[in-house]
C-alpha positions in Angstrom: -23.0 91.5 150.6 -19.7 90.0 149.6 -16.8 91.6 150.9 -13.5 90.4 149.6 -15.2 86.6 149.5 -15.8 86.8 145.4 -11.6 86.5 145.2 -11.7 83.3 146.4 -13.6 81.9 143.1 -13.3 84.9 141.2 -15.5 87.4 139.9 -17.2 86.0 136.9 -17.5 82.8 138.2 -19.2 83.9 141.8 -21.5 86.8 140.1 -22.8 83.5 137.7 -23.2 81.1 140.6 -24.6 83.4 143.5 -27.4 84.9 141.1 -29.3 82.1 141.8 -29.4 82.9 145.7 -31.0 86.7 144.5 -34.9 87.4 144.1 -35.4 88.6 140.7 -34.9 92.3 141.6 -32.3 91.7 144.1 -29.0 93.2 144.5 -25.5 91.8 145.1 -23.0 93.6 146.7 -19.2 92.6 146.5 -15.7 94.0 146.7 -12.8 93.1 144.2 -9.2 94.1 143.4 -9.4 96.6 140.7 -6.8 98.3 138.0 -7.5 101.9 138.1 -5.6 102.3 135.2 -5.2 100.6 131.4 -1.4 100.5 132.0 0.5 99.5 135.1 4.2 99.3 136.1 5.4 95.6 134.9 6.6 95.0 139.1 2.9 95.7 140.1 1.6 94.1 136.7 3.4 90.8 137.5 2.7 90.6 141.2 -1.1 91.0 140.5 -0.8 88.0 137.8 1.1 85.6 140.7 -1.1 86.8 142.9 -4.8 87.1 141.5 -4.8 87.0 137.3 -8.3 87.8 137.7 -7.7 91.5 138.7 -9.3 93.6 135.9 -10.1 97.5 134.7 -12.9 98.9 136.5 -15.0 99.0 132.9 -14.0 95.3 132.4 -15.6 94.3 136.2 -18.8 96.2 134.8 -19.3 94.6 131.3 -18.3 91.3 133.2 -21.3 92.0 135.8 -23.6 92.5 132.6 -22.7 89.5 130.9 -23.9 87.9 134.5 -27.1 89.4 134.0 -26.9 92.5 136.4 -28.1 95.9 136.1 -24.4 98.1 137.2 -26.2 100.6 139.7 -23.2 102.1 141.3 -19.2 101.5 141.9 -16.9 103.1 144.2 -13.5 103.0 145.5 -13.0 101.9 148.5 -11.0 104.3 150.9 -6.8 103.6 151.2 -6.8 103.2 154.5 -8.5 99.6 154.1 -5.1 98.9 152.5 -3.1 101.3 155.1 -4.8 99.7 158.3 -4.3 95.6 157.1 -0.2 96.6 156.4 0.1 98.5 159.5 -1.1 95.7 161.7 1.0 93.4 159.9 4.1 95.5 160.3 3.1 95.9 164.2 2.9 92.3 164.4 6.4 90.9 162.2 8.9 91.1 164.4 7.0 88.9 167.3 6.3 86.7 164.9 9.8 86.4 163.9 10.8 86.4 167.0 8.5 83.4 167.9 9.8 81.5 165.0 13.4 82.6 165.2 15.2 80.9 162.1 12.4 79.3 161.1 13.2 80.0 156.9 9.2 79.6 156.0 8.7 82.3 158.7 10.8 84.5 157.0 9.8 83.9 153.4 6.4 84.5 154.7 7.2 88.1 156.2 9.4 89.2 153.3 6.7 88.6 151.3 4.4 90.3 153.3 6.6 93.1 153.5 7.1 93.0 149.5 3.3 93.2 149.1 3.5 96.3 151.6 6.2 98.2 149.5 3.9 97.5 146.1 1.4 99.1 147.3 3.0 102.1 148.6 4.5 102.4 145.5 2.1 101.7 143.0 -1.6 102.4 144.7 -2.2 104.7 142.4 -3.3 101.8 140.0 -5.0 99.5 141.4 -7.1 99.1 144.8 -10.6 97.9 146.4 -13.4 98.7 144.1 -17.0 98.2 145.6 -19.7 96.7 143.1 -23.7 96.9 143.4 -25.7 95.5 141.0 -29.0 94.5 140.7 -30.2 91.3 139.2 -32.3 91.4 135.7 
């Protein structure tokens, strides 16, 4: 089980290199930053290419886990409020942050962008999100 740790490599990369640590049999189990959709808004579409190029179409992520050499047994989206709950902490925490680091400008780049990340997905989470992955090794 892989939650969120695949980003760090990427997805083809990580489903190649950890299918050595499965039995023959076994499954693997990983979250990913998924477009829901073909088309996105170019805002979102460039963020996501800054930010993670790997992000991909839910049908891509599956041929992609084939081409690893897994059997696709089951993908879901995970719920918004994985999204919801990591931007409301963030919010609730800003302003002490700022506050610690009070005209500190790296501070302050670093909550803008936090907060710009926050309005993208508000805006646009109707394209892309947390998919969860299972497959099962051939």
């Amino acid at each position: 089980w892989s939650e969120g740790s695949i980003y760090n490599i990427g997805f083809e990369r990580g489903l190649k290199e950890w299918r050595k640590f499965l039995k023959p049999g076994g499954y693997i189990a990983i979250t990913e930053n998924t477009w829901f959709r073909e088309e996105q808004p170019l805002e979102i579409k460039e963020f996501w290419q800054e930010a993670y190029p790997l992000i991909d179409t839910i049908s891509n992520k599956v041929a992609q886990m084939e081409k690893a050499g897994y059997l696709p047994v089951a993908t879901y989206m995970l719920p918004e409020t994985i999204w919801t709950d990591y931007y409301s902490m963030q919010a609730l925490n800003a302003e002490s942050f700022l506050k610690k680091y009070k005209g500190n400008k790296t501070a302050e780049e670093f909550i803008a962008s936090q907060r710009y990340e926050a309005e993208l997905y508000y805006k646009c989470k109707a394209y892309y999100g947390y998919m969860f992955y299972i497959g099962k090794k051939l």
